[in-house]
C-alpha positions as a Python dict, from the first residue, in 0.01 Angstrom:
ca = {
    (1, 'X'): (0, 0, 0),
    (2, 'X'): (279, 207, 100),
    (3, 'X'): (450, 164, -211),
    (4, 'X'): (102, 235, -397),
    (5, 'X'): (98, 555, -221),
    (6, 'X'): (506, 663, -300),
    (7, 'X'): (432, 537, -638),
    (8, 'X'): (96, 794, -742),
    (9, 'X'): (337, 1077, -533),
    (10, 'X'): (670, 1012, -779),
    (11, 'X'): (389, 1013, -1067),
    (12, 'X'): (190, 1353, -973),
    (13, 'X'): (495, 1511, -945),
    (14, 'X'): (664, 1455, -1282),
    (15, 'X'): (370, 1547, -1458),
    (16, 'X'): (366, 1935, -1274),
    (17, 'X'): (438, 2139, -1515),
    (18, 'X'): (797, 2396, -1473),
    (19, 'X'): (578, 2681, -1468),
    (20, 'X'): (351, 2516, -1175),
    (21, 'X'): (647, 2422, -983),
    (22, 'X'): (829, 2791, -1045),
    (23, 'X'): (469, 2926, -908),
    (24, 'X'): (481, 2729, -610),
    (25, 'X'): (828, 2767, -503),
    (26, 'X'): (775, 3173, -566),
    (27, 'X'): (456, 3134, -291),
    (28, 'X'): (660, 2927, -86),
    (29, 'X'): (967, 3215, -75),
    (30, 'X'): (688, 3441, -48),
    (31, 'X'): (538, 3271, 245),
    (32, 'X'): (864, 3219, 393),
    (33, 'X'): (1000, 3599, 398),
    (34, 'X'): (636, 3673, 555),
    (35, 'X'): (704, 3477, 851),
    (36, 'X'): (1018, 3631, 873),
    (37, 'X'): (895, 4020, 853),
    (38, 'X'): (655, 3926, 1097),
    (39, 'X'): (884, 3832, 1374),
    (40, 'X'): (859, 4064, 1671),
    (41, 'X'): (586, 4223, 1460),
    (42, 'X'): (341, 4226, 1758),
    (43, 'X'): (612, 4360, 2012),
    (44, 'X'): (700, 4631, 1798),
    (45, 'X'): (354, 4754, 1798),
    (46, 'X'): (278, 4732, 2172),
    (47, 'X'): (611, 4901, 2217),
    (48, 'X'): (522, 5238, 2012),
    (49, 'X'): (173, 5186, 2194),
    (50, 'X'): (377, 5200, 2549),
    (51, 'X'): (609, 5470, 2391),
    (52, 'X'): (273, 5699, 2310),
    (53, 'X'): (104, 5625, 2633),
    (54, 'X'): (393, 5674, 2818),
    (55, 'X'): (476, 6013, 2644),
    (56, 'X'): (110, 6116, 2778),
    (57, 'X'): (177, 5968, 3072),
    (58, 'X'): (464, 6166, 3143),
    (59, 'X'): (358, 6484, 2981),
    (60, 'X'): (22, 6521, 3214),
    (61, 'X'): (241, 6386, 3565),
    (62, 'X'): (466, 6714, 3452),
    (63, 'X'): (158, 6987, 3410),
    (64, 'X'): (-9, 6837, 3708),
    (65, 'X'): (145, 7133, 3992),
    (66, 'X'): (334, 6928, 4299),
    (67, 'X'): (80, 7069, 4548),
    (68, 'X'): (-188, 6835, 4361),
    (69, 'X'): (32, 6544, 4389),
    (70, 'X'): (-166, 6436, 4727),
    (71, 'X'): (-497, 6518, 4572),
    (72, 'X'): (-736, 6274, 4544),
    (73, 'X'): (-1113, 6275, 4391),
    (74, 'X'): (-1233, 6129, 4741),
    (75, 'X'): (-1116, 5912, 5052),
    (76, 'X'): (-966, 5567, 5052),
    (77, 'X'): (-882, 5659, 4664),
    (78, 'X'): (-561, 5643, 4492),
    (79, 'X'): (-416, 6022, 4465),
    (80, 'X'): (-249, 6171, 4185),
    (81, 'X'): (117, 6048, 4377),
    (82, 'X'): (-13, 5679, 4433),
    (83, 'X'): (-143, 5684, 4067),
    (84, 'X'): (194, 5769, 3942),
    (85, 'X'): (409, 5544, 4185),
    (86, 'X'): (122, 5205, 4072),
    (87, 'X'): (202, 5284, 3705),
    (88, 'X'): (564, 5289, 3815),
    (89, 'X'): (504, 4945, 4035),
    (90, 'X'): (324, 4824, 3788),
    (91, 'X'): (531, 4846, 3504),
    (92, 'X'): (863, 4745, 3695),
    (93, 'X'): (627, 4402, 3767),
    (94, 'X'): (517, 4375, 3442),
    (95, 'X'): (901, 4411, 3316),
    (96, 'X'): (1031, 4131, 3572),
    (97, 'X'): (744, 3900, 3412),
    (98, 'X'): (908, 3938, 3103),
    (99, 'X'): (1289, 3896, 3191),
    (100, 'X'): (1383, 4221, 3274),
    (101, 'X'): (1603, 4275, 3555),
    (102, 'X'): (1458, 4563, 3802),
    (103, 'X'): (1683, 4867, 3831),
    (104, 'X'): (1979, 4872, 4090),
    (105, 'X'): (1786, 5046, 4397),
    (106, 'X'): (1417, 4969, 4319),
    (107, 'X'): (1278, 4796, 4586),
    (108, 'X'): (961, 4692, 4488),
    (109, 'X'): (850, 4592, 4853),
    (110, 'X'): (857, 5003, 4893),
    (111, 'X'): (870, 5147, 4627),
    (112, 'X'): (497, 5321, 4594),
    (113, 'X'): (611, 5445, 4968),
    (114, 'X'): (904, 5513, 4880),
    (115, 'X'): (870, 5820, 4591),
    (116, 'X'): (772, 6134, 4798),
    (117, 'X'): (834, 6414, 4555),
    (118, 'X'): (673, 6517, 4210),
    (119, 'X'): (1064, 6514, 4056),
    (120, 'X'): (1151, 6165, 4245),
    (121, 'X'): (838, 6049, 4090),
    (122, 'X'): (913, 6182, 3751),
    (123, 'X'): (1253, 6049, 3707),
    (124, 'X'): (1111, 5695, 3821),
    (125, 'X'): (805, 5706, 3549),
    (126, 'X'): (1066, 5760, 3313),
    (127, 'X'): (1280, 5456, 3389),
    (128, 'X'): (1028, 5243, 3436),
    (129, 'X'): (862, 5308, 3134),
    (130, 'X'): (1209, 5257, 2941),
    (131, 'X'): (1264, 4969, 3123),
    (132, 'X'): (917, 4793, 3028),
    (133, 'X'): (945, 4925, 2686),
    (134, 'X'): (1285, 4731, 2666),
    (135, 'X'): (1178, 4469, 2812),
    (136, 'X'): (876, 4436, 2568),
    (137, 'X'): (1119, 4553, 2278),
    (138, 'X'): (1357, 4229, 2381),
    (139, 'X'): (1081, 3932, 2404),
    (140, 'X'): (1162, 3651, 2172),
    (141, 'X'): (848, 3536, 1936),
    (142, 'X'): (900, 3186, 2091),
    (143, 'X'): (886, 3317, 2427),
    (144, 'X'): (561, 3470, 2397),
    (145, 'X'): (345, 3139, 2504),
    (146, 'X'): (584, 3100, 2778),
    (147, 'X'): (326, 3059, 3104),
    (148, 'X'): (424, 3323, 3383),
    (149, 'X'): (262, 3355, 3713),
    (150, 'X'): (40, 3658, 3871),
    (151, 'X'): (-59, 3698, 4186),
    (152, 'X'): (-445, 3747, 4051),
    (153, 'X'): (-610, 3374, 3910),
    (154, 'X'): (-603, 3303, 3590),
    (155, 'X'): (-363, 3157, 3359),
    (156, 'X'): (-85, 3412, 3182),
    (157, 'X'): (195, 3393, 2955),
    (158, 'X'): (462, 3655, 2792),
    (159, 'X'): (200, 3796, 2557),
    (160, 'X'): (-89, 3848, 2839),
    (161, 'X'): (174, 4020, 3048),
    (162, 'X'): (250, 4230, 2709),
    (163, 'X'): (-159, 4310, 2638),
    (164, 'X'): (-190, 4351, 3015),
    (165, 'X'): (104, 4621, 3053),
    (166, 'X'): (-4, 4842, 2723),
    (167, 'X'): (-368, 4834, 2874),
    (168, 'X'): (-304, 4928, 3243),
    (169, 'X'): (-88, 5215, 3097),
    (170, 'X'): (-375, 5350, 2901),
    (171, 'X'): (-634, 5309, 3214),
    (172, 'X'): (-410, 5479, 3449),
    (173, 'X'): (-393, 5740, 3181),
    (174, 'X'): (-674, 5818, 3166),
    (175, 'X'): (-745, 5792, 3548),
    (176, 'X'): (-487, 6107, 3507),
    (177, 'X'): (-691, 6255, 3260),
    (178, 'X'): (-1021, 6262, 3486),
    (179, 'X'): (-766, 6394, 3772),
    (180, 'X'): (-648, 6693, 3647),
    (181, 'X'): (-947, 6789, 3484),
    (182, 'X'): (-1115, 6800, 3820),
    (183, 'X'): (-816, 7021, 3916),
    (184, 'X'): (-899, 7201, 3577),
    (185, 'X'): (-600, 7129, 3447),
    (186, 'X'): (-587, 7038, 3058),
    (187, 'X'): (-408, 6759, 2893),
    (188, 'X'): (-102, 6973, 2765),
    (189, 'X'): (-132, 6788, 2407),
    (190, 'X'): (-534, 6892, 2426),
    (191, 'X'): (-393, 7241, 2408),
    (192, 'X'): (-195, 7262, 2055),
}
């Protein structure tokens, strides 16, 4: 039966014709340098979505005045610091998940404690945003289905802690946004 079957195979493919076989060896190469382009495709993209966010981010913790940095829209709610110092947290986490190895003097025990001052704070959004970024940047396609664990149920890998990390950016964002314009304070990219 075997031989049957080997037999038809040699057969079929003696009577394709050149122009067949150049056709399908083109979509093959074609196929081939498509998987290729496409590696690190979806990192690259939630990377320049962190990079935007982050810009935001960054822009609205610097037009938001220090004396507003302990403002909050009611009690036993984050303030505008504890916002800033969970996206900071939260992105250092989200970083480890991935590979990345925190920043000499982070201690993540403290850390949202730890940041007292609207410049401290700053300087700290900014690393921790290029350190997630990086981190994202450096993940391998094959590692993406890699399982990782969270301390909330569910099951994760690589690419959840990826989607996860772009989204909390852009909720916390906009958590900022509601902030300062209940301090009337406008977006400075609202303003151009």
């Amino acid at each position: 039966m075997l031989s049957v079957s080997l037999s038809l195979i040699e057969h079929y493919l003696s009577t394709i014709s050149p122009y067949i076989m150049k056709n399908l060896l083109t979509i093959a190469a074609l196929l081939f340098s498509l998987q290729a382009f496409c590696q690190g495709q979806m990192q690259k993209e939630a990377a320049g979505s962190l990079t935007f966010v982050s810009g935001h981010v960054m822009m609205l913790a610097a037009a938001i005045p220090a004396d507003k940095y302990s403002w909050a829209p009611q009690a036993g709610v984050r303030s505008v610091a504890d916002v800033c110092t969970h996206i900071i947290s939260a992105n250092y986490f989200f970083a480890s998940k991935l590979g990345a190895k925190i920043p000499d003097g982070v201690k993540m025990e403290t850390l949202e404690k730890d940041l007292k001052t609207k410049e401290a704070i700053a300087a700290e959004l900014k690393r921790s945003y290029e350190t997630v970024i990086a981190a994202v940047k450096n993940t391998k396609d094959a590692a993406l289905p890699t399982k990782v664990e969270f301390p909330f149920p569910g099951e994760f890998t690589s690419m959840s802690a990826i989607f996860i990390v772009v989204g909390h950016s852009n909720e916390h964002l906009g958590q900022l946004i509601a902030y300062s314009r209940m301090n009337e304070i406008a977006p400075p990219w609202s303003e151009k």
